[in-house]
TIPAMI-448111 format. One record per atom (N, C-alpha, C): residue in one letter; atom name; x, y, z. Coordinates in nm, 2 decimals. Example, Ala and Ser with C-alpha at 12.3 -4.5 7.8 and 13.67 -1.06 7.14 Angstrom:
BEGIN
   keba   seba       xx       yy       zz
      a      N     1.32    -0.57     0.78
      a     CA     1.23    -0.45     0.78
      a      C     1.32    -0.33     0.78
      s      N     1.28    -0.22     0.71
      s     CA     1.37    -0.11     0.71
      s      C     1.29     0.00     0.79
//
This chain:
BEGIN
   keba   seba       xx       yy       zz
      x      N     3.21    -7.40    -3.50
      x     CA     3.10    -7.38    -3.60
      x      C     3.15    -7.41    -3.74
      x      N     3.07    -7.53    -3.79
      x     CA     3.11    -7.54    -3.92
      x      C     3.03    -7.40    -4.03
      x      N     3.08    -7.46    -4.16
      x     CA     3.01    -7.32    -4.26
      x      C     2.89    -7.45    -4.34
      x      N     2.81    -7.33    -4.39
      x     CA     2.68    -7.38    -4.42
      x      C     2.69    -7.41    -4.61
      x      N     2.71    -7.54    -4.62
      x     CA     2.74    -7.58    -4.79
      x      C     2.60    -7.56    -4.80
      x      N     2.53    -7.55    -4.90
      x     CA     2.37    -7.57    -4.94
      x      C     2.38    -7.64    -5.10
      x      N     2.32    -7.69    -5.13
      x     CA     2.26    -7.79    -5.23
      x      C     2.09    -7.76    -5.27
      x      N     2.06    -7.82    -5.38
      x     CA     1.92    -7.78    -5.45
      x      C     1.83    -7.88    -5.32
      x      N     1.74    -7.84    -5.28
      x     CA     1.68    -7.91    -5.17
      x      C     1.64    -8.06    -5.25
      x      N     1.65    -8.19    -5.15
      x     CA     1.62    -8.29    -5.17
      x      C     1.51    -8.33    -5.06
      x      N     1.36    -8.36    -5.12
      x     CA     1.28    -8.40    -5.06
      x      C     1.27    -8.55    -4.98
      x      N     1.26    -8.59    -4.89
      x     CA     1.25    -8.71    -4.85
      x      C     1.15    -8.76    -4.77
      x      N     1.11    -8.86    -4.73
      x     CA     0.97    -8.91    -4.67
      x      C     1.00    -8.91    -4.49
      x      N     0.98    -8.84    -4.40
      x     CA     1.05    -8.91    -4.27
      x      C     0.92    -8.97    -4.19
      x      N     0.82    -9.03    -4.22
      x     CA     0.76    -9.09    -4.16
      x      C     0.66    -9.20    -4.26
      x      N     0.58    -9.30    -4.13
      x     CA     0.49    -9.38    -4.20
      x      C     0.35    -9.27    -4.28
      x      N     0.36    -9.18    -4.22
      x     CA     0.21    -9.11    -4.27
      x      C     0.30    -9.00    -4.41
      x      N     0.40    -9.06    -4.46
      x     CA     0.41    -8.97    -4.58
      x      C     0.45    -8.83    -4.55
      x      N     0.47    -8.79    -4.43
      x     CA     0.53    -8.59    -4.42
      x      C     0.68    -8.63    -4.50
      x      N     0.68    -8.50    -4.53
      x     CA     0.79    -8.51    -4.57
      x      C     0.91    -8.37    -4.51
      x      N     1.04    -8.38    -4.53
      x     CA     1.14    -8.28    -4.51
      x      C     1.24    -8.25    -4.60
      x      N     1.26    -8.09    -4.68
      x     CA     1.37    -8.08    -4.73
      x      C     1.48    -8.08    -4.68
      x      N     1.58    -8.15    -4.77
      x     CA     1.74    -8.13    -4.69
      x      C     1.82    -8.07    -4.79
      x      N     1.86    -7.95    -4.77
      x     CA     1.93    -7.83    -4.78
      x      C     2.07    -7.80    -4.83
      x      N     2.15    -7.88    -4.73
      x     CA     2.30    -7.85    -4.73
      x      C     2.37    -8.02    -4.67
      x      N     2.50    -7.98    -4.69
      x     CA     2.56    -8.07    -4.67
      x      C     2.55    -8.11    -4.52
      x      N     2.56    -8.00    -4.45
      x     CA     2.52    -8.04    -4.28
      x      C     2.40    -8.10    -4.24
      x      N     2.30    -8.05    -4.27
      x     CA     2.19    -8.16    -4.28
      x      C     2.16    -8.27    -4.32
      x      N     2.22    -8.31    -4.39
      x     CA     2.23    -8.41    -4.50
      x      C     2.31    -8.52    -4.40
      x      N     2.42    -8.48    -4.37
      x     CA     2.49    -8.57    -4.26
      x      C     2.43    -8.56    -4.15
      x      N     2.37    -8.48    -4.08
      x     CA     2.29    -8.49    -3.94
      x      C     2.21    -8.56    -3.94
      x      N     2.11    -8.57    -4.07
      x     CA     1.99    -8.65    -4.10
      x      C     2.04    -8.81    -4.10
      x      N     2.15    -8.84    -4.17
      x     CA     2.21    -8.96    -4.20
      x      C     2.27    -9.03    -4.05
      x      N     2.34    -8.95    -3.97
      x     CA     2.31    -9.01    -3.86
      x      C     2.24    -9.03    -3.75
      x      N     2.16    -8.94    -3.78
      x     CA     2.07    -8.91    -3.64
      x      C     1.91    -9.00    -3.68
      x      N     1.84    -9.00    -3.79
      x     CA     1.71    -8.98    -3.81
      x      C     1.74    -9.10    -3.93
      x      N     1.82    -9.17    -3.97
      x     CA     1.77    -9.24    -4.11
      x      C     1.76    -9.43    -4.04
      x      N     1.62    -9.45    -4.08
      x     CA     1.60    -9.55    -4.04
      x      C     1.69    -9.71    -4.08
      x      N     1.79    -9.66    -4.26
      x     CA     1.83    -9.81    -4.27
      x      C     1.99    -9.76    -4.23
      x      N     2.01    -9.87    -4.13
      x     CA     2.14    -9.79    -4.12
      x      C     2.28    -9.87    -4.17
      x      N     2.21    -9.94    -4.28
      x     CA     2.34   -10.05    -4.36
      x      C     2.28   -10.04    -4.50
      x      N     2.37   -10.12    -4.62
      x     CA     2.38   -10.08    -4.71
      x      C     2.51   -10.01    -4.76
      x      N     2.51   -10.04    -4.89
      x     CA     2.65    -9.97    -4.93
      x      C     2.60    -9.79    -4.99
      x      N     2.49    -9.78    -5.04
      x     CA     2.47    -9.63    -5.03
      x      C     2.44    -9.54    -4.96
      x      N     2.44    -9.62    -4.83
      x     CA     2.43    -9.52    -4.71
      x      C     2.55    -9.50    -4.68
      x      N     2.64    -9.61    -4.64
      x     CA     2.75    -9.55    -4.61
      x      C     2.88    -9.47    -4.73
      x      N     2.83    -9.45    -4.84
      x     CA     2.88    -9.38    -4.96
      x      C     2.85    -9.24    -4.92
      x      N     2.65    -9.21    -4.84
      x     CA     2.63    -9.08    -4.87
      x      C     2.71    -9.07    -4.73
      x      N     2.71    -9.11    -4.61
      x     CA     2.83    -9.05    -4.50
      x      C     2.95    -9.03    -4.52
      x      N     3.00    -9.07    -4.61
      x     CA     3.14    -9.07    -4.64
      x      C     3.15    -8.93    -4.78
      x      N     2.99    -8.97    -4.86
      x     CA     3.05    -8.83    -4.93
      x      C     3.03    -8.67    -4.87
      x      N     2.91    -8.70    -4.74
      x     CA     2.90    -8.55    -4.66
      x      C     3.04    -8.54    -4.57
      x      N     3.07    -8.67    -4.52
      x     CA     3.23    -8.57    -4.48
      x      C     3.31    -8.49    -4.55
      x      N     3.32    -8.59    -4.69
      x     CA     3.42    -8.53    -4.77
      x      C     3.38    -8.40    -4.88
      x      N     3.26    -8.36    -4.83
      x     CA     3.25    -8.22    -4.86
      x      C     3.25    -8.13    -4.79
      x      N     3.25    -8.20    -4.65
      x     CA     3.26    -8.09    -4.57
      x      C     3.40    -8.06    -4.52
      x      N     3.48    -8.15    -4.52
      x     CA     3.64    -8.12    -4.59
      x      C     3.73    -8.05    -4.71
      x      N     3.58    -8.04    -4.84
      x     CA     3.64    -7.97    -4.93
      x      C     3.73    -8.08    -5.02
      x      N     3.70    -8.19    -4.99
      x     CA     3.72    -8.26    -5.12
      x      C     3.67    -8.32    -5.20
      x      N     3.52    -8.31    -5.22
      x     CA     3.41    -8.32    -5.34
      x      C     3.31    -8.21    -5.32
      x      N     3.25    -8.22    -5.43
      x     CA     3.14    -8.04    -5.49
      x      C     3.01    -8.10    -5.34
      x      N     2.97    -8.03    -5.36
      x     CA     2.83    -8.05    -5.29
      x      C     2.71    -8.12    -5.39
      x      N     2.74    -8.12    -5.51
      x     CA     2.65    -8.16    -5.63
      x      C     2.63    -8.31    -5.59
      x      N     2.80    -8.36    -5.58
      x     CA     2.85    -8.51    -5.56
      x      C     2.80    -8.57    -5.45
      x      N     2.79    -8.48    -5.30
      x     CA     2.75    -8.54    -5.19
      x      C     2.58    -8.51    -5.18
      x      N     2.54    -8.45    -5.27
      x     CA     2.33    -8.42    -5.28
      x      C     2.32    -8.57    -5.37
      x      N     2.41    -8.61    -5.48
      x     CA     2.38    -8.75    -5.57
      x      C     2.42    -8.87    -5.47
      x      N     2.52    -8.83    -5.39
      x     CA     2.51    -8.97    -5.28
      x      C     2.39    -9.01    -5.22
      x      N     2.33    -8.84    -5.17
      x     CA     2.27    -8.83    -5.07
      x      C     2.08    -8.93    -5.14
      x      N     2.07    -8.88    -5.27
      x     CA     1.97    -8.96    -5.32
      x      C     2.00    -9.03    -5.36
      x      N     2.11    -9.14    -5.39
      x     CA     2.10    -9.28    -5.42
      x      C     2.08    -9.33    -5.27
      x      N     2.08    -9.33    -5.12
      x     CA     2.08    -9.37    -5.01
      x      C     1.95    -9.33    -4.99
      x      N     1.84    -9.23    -5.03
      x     CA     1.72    -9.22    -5.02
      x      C     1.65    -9.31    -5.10
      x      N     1.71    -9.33    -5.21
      x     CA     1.64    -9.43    -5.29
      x      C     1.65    -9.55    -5.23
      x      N     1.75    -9.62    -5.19
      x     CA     1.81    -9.74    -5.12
      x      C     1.69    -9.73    -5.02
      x      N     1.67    -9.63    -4.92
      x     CA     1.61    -9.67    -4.83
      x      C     1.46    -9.64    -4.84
      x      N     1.41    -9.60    -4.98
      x     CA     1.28    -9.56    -5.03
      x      C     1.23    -9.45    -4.91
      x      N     1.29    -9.36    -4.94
      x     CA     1.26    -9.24    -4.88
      x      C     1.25    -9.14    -4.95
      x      N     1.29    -9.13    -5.09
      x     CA     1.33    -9.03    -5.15
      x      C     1.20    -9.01    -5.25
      x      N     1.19    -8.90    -5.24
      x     CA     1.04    -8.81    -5.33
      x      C     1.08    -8.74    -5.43
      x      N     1.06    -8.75    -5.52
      x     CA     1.04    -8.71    -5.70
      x      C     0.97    -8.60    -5.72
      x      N     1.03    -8.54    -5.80
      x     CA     0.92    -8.39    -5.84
      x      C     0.79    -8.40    -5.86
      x      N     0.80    -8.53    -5.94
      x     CA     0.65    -8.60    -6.00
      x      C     0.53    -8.58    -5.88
      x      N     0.61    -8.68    -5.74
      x     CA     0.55    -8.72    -5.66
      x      C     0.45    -8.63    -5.60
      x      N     0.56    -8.53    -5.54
      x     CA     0.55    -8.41    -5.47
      x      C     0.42    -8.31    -5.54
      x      N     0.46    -8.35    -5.68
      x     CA     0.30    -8.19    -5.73
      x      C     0.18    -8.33    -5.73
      x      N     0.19    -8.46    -5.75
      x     CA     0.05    -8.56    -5.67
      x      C    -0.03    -8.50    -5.50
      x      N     0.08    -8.47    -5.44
      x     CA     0.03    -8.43    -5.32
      x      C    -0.04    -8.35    -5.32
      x      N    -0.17    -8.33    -5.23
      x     CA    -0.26    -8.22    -5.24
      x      C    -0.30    -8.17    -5.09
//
């Protein structure tokens, strides 16, 4: 059993109809990345897998692997903005 890093939640889009899912922690964050992210190339995607390992090793903040984790949301236009989020009704 790993330990549970947590991060400011980052919202992201996981379907064509717009639902959306917060991601939490650094274990999510990597589970999502492998399991559920539809682009699976790019150089920011494999930045944000490489920065969820290395926080879950303890050699970068969780701050660092949540900023990976939304430059690879952006990359893959999945990632939702505060803005966005209070549009939704």
């Amino acid at each position: 059993m790993h330990k549970r890093i947590q991060f400011q939640s980052v919202t992201i889009t996981i379907d064509v109809f717009g639902k959306t899912k917060n991601i939490d922690s650094v274990g999510e964050a990597a589970l999502w990345l492998m399991e559920h992210w539809s682009v699976l190339d790019g150089e920011k995607f494999k930045l944000a897998k490489q920065a969820c390992l290395d926080a879950l090793d303890g050699k970068i903040t969780c701050l660092e692997c949540r900023d990976a984790f939304i430059e690879a949301a952006k990359q893959a236009n999945v990632y939702v903005d505060e803005e966005r989020l209070l549009d939704i009704s």
